[in-house]
C-alpha positions as CSV (number, residue, x, y, z in Angstrom):
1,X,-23.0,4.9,-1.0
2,X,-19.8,4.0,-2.4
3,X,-19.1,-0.4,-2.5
4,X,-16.1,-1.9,-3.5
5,X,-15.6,-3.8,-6.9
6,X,-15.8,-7.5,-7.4
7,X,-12.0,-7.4,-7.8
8,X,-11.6,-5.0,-4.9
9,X,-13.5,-7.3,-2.5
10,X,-11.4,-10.2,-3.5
11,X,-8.0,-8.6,-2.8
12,X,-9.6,-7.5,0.6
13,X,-10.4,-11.0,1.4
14,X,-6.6,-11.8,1.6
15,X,-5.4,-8.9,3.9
16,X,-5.3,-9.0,8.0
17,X,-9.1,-8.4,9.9
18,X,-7.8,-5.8,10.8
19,X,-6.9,-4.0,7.1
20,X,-10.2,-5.4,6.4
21,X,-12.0,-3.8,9.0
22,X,-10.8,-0.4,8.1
23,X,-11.3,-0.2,5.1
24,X,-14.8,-1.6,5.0
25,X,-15.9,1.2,7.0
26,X,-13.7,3.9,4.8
27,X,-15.4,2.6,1.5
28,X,-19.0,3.8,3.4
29,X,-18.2,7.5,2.8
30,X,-14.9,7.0,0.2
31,X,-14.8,5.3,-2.9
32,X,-12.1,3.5,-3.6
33,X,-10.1,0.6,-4.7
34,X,-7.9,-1.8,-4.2
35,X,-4.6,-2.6,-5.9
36,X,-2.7,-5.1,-4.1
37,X,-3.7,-7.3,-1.0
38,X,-1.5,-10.7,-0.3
39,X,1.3,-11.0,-3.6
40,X,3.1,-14.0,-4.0
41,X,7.0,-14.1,-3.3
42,X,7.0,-14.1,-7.6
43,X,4.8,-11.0,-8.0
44,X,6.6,-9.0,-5.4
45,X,9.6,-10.3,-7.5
46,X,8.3,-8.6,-10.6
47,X,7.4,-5.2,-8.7
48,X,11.0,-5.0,-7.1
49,X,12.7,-5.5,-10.6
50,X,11.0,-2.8,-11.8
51,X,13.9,0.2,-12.2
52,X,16.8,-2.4,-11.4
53,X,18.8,-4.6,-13.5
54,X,20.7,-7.2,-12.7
55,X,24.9,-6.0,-13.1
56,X,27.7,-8.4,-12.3
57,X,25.3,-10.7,-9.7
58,X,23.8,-8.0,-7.7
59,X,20.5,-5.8,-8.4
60,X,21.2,-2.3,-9.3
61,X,19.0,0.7,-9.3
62,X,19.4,2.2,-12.9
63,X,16.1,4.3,-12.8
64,X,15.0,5.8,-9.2
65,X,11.9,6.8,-10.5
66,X,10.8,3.4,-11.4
67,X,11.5,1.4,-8.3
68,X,8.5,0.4,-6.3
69,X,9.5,-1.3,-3.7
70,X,13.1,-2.1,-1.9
71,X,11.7,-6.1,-0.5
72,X,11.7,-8.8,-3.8
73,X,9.7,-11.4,-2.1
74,X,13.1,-13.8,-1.3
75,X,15.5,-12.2,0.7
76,X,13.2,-9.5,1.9
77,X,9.7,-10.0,2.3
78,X,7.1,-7.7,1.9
79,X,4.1,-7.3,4.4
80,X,2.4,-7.9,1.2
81,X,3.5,-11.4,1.2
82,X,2.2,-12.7,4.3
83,X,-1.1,-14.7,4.6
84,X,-3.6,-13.0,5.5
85,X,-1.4,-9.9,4.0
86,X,-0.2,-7.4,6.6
87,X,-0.6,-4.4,3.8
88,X,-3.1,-3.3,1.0
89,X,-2.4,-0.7,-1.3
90,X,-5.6,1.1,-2.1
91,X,-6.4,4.5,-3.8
92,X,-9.3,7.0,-4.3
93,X,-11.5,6.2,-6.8
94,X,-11.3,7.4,-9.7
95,X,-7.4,6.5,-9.7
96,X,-5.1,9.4,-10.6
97,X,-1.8,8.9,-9.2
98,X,-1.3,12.4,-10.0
99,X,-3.6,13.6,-7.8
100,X,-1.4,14.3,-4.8
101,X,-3.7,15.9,-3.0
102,X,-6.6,14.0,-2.9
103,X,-4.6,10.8,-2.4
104,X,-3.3,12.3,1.0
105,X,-6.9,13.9,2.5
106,X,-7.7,10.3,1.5
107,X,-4.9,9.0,3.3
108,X,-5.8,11.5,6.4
109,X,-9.8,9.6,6.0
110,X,-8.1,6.0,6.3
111,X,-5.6,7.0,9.5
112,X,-8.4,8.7,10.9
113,X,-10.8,5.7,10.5
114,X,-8.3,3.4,12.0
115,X,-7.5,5.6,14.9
116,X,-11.2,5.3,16.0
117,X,-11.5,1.7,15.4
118,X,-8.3,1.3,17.2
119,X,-5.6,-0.2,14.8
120,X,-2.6,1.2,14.7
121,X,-1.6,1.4,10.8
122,X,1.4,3.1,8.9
123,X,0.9,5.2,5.8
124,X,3.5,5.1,3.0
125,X,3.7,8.6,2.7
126,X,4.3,9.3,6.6
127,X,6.0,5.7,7.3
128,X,7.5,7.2,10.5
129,X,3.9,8.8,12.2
130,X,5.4,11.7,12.5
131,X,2.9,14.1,10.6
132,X,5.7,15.8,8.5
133,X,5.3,14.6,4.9
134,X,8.8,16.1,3.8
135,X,11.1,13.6,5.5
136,X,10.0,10.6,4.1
137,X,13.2,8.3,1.9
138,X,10.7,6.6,0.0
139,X,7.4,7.5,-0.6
140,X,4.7,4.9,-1.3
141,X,1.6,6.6,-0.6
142,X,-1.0,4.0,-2.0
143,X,0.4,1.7,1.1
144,X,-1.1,0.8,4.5
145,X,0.4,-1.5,6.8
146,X,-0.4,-2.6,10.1
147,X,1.9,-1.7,12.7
């Protein structure tokens, strides 16, 4: 049976009961990991710079493929900056963020687990519910949040 890493439990530990719950009952049957629990207002800084620069006082976008996130920690949070954090970013283990496919039948294994527990949660890759993958405007399918 799959457990989660030292490092992996820790990040747990600073997400919502609820996150936790879920995905101490996925990690029975799915190995996986954790990348981000709770980040500081500083560390979500650092992930929203990432395909920006900073022209004439304003953050621009000079690389789509780069940006991670569209909240920098100040101005707009994240529901990773909360405490207990409202979001976790987690992938199948071994990570290959190539692996589209695995990543979303693991993604259909979390939303499934936290239907029958009862938690309404929102997958990066679907962040409307709607079960069509296609319409998404950003796609962040390592990310869970609690509704």
């Amino acid at each position: 049976m799959p457990t989660f890493s030292e490092i992996s439990q820790k990040k747990l530990k600073t997400c919502d009961n609820g996150l936790q719950l879920i995905f101490n009952e996925v990690i029975k049957d799915f190995d996986c990991r954790v990348v981000y629990g709770h980040r500081s207002s500083g560390e979500q800084m650092d992930l929203f710079r990432q395909g920006r620069a900073y022209i004439k006082d304003e953050w621009t976008i000079t690389d789509r493929s780069r940006v991670v996130t569209y909240c920098d920690g100040f101005a707009k949070k994240s529901k990773h900056n909360y405490m207990p954090s409202q979001a976790i970013d987690i992938l199948p283990f071994p990570i290959d963020y190539k692996d589209i496919d695995r990543i979303y039948y693991f993604a259909g294994w979390v939303k499934c687990t936290a239907k029958r527990l009862n938690i309404p949660l929102i997958f990066g890759g679907d962040w409307d519910d709607d079960f069509k993958l296609k319409d998404q405007t950003f796609m962040d399918i390592c990310h869970y949040e609690l509704k």
